[in-house]
Structure formats: structure tokens, C-alpha cells
C-alpha positions as CSV (number, residue, x, y, z in Angstrom):
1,X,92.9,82.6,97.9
2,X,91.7,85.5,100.2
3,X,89.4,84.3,102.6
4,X,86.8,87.0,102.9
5,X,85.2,89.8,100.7
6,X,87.0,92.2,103.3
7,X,90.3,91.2,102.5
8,X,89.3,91.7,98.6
9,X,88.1,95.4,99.7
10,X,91.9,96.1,101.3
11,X,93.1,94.6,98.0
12,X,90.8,96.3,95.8
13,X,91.3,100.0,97.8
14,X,95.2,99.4,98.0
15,X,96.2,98.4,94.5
16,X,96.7,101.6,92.8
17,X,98.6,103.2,95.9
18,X,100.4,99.9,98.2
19,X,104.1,100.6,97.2
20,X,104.1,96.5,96.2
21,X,101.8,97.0,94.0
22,X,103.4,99.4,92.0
23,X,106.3,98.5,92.3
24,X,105.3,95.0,91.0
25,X,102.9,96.6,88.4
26,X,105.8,98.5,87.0
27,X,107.9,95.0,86.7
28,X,105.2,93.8,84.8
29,X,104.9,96.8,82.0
30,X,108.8,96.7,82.0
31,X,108.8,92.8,80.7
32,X,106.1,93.0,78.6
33,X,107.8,96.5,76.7
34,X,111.1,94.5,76.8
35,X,109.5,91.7,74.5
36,X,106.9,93.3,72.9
37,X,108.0,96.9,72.3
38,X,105.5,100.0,72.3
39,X,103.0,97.3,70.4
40,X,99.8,97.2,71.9
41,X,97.9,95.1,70.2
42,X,99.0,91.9,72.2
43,X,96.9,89.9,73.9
44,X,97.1,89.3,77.9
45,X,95.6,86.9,80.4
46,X,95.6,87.8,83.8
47,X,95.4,83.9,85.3
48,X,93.6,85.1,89.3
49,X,93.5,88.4,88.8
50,X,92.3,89.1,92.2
51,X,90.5,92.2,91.8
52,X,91.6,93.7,89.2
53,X,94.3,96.6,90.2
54,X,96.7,95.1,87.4
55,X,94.5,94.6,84.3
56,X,93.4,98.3,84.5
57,X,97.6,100.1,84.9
58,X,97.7,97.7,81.9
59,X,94.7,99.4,80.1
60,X,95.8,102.6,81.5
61,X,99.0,102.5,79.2
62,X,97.1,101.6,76.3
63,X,96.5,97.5,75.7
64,X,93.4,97.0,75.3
65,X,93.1,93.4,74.5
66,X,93.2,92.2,78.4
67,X,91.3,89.8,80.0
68,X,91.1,88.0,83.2
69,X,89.7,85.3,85.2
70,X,89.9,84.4,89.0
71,X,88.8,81.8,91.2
72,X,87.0,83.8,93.6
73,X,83.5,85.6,92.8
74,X,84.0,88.3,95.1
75,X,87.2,88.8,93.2
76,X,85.2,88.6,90.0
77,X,82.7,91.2,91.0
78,X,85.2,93.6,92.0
79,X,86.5,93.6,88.7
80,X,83.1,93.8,87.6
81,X,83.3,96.8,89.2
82,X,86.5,98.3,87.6
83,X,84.1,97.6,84.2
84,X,87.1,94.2,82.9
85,X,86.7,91.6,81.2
86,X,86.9,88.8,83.7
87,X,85.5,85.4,84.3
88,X,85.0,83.1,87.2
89,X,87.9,80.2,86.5
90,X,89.7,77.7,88.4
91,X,93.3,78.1,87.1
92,X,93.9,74.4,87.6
93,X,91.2,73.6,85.9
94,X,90.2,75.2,82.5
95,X,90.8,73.0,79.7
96,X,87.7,73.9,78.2
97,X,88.5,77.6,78.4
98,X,89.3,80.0,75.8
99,X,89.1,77.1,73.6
100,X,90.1,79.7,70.4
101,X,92.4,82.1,72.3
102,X,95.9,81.8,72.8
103,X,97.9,84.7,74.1
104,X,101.2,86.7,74.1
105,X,101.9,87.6,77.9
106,X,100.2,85.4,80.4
107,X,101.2,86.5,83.9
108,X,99.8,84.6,87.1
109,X,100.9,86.6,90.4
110,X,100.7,85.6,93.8
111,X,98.2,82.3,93.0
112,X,100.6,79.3,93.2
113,X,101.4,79.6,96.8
114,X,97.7,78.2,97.7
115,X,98.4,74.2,95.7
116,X,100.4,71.6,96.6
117,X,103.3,70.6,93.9
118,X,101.5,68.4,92.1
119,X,98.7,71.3,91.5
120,X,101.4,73.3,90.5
121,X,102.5,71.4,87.3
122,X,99.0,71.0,86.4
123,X,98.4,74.9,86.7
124,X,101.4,75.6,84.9
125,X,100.9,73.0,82.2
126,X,97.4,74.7,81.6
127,X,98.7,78.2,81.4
128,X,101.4,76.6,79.1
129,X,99.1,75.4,76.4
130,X,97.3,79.0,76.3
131,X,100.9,80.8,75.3
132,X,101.8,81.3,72.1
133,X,104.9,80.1,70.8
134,X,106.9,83.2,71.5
135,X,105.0,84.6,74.2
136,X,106.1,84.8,77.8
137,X,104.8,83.9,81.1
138,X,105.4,86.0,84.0
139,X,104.7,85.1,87.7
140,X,105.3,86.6,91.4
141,X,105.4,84.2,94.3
142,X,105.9,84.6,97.8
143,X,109.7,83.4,98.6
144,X,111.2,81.9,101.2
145,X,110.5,79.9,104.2
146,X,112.1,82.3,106.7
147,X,109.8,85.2,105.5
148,X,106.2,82.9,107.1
149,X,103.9,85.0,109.0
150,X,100.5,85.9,109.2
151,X,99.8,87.0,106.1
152,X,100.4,83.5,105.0
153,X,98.0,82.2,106.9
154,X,95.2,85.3,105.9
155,X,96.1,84.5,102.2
156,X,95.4,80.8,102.3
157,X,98.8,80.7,101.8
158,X,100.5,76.8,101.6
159,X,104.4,77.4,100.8
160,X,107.0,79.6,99.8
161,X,109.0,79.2,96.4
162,X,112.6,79.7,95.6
163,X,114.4,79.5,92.1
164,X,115.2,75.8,92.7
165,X,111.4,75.1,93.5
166,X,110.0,76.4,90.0
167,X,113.2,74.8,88.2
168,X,111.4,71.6,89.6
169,X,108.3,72.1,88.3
170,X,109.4,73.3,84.8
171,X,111.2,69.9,84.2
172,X,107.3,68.7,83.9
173,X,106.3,71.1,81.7
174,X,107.4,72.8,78.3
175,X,108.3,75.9,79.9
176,X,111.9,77.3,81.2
177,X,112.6,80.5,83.4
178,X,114.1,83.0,80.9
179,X,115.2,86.1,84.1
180,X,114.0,85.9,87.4
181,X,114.6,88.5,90.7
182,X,114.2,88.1,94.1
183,X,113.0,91.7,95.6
184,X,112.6,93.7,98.1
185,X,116.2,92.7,99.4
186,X,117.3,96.1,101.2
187,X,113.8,95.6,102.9
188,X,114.0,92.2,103.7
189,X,115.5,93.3,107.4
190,X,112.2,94.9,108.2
191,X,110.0,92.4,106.7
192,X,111.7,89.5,108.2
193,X,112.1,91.0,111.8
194,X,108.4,91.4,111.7
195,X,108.0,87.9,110.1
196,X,109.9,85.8,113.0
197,X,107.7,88.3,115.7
198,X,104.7,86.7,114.0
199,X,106.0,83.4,114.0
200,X,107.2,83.6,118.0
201,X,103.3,84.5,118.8
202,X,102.0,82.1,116.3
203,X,103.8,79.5,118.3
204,X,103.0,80.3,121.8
205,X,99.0,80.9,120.8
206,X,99.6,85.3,121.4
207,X,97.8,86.1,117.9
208,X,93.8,84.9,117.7
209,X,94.1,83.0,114.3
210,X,90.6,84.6,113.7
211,X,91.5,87.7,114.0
212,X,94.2,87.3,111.2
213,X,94.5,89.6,108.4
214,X,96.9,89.9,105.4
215,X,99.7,92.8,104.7
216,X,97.5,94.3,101.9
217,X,97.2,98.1,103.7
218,X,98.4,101.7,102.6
219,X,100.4,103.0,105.0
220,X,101.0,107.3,105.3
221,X,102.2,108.9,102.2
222,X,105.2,109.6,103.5
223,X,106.1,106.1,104.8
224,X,104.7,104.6,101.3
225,X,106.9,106.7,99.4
226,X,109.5,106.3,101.5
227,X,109.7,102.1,100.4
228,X,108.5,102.7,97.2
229,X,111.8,104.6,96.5
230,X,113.8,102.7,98.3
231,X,112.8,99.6,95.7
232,X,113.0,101.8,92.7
233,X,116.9,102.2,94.2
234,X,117.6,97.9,94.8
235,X,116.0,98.0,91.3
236,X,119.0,100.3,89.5
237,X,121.5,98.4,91.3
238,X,120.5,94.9,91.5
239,X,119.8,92.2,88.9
240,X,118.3,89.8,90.4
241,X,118.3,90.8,94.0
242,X,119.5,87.4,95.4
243,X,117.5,87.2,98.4
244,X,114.1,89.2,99.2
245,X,110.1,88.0,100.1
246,X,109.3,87.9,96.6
247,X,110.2,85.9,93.5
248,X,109.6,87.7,90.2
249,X,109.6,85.2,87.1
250,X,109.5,85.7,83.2
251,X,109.4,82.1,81.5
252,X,109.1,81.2,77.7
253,X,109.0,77.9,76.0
254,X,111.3,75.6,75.7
């Protein structure tokens, strides 16, 4: 989880223009029309939906039965904000929850990183029992060990995943991984060089741990374009990327 309101403003100014977000957006759309078609009359949980940037592209291309929850209530009331349907939830903990819902496309981005294992299989065993027999989950994860830097620590952030990691989990659960994708590969250069900077000052006490914030910024047009198409190009050639900062997940029941 975030830990301030300001870091839920960068998020909630930055969704609809970061080149991760779109990008990652797009994935989404793409998985759900691969399974679903052009019908929009599925219903979709967005399980810590931050503040909200991906329940509205989604309304934006025309489904309309979307709702969210999140654990934070400053992400809540920037939702609020966007006019959603969102609750205040605790993802590992809503058993009592939509008691007479179920739905086709659950997706869960960037939430797992913040449990231990063990909160992990209950998260996912709860987001299990919500999906409908043919529906699919979908979830981004931070990847990698290598890639640890700040913005872990500004994000609450307690691991990184790879393939391997969620296979684990799964064995626990009634769910398997259906595709997956590591992204951001032809950036990963950039990303990590900055990433082992961050870790040589983390260790030698040259960053003040207050002053810590995540990566969630716009940069210039120009350089946000720039990276935005140069993941639009590792899309067309790459499957599943095989190394990048971010693990992109579809899974389906068993």
C-alpha cells in the first residue's frame, strides 16, 4: 500500500498519461477482448484498485458493470472522485463480501507484493471463490529481486515475484496460470541501472528513507512517448518477454 495521500495524488494525476499505465491498461483490455469478445456485459472486480485510473479506461470502452474495492480510504475517496463504484475492503479479508456476486474478469494489479506468502494464498484463495467458473483472473506484480529500489520501499513493497513464485502459490489454490509475460525487457537496462544506484545509496545511508517516493511521475511528452513506443515494439515481437520489472499474469481454474 502507498503510504501517503500524496503518493495517491502522483497515482491518481499520472494514470491516464504514465506510459506504465497504459501500457498495462492496454494488457488488460487485450485479455479480457481475447476471452470475452466485444461482450460488455461482463462483470469485473478491480481487487485494490488504487485510485481508480483502470476501472474508468475500462468504462471508457464501454463495460459498465465494474466495480472496485481497495484497502486504502484515500484510495477509496479518489475513486469517489472519478464518480466508481468502489468500497473500502481488505483483499485478504472479505469472505463476507459480495456475498451474491461472482464475476467474469477479476484482475488484482500491483497488491500482492505488500503480504508475506502465506497472505498470498489466502488473498488468492478469496479472489478464487469470487470467479466464475470460466472467468479469468488477471494480475501484475513487481518481478525480480535484482530490479529493488526505492520505489519498493515508498510502495510498502515486501518482495518481488517470478513465474516460479506464483506456480507455488497456485498448488494451494484451485487456480493455474493460463499465459503470463515479463515486460518491459528492452527497458530493463535503464530501469535496473537506476535500481542497483538506489540500492548502492540505500546501503551506505546516501538516500533519507523519509524522503522516499515511488516511480509513479509523467515525465515530458516527448520522453513518455518515447517508452511508451518502445513497449508497444517488445510487445509485437515478444511473447512473454522473458525477463523485465514486471510480471503480467492471466489465470483460470483448474
Amino acid at each position: 500500500m502507498l503510504s501517503s495521500r500524496e503518493e495517491y495524488q502522483m497515482m491518481y494525476d499520472s494514470e491516464e498519461k504514465l506510459w506504465w499505465y497504459k501500457i498495462l491498461h492496454e494488457k488488460i483490455l487485450k485479455e479480457i477482448k481475447s476471452k470475452f469478445a466485444e461482450d460488455k456485459s461482463i462483470n469485473i472486480l478491480d481487487a485494490g484498485c488504487g485510485t481508480g485510473g483502470l476501472m474508468s479506461f475500462l468504462i471508457q470502452h464501454g463495460y459498465k458493470n465494474i466495480e472496485g474495492f481497495d484497502f486504502s480510504k484515500d484510495a477509496v475517496s479518489f475513486c469517489k472522485e472519478r464518480k466508481l463504484k468502489v468500497q473500502h475492503i481488505d483483499v485478504t479479508n472479505f469472505d463476507l463480501e459480495f456475498v451474491d456476486s461472482s464475476f467474469d474478469v477479476i484482475i488484482n494489479d500491483d497488491v500482492l507484493y505488500q503480504f508475506e506468502d502465506n497472505i498470498i494464498v489466502k488473498a488468492l484463495k478469496n479472489l478464487e471463490r469470487k470467479l466464475k467458473s470460466n472467468g479469468i483472473l488477471i494480475s501484475n506484480n513487481n518481478a525480480f529481486d535484482i530490479f529493488y529500489g526505492t520505489h519498493d520501499i515508498a510502495v510498502g513493497g515486501l518482495q518481488r515475484f517470478t513465474k516460479s513464485d506464483f506456480e507455488k502459490y497456485l498448488t494451494q489454490t484451485g487456480l493455474k496460470i493460463f499465459r503470463y509475460s515479463y515486460w518491459s525487457l528492452f527497458l530493463s537496462p535503464l530501469i535496473l541501472s537506476v535500481r542497483l544506484l538506489q540500492q548502492f545509496q540505500l546501503k551506505f545511508n546516501l538516500i533519507n528513507r523519509a524522503e522516499i517516493k515511488s516511480d509513479v511521475s509523467v515525465p515530458g511528452n516527448f520522453v513518455n512517448n518515447i517508452l511508451y513506443k518502445i513497449v508497444k515494439v517488445e510487445e509485437k515481437i515478444f511473447t512473454n518477454g522473458g525477463f523485465g520489472s514486471s510480471l503480467f499474469l492471466v489465470m483460470i481454474k483448474k
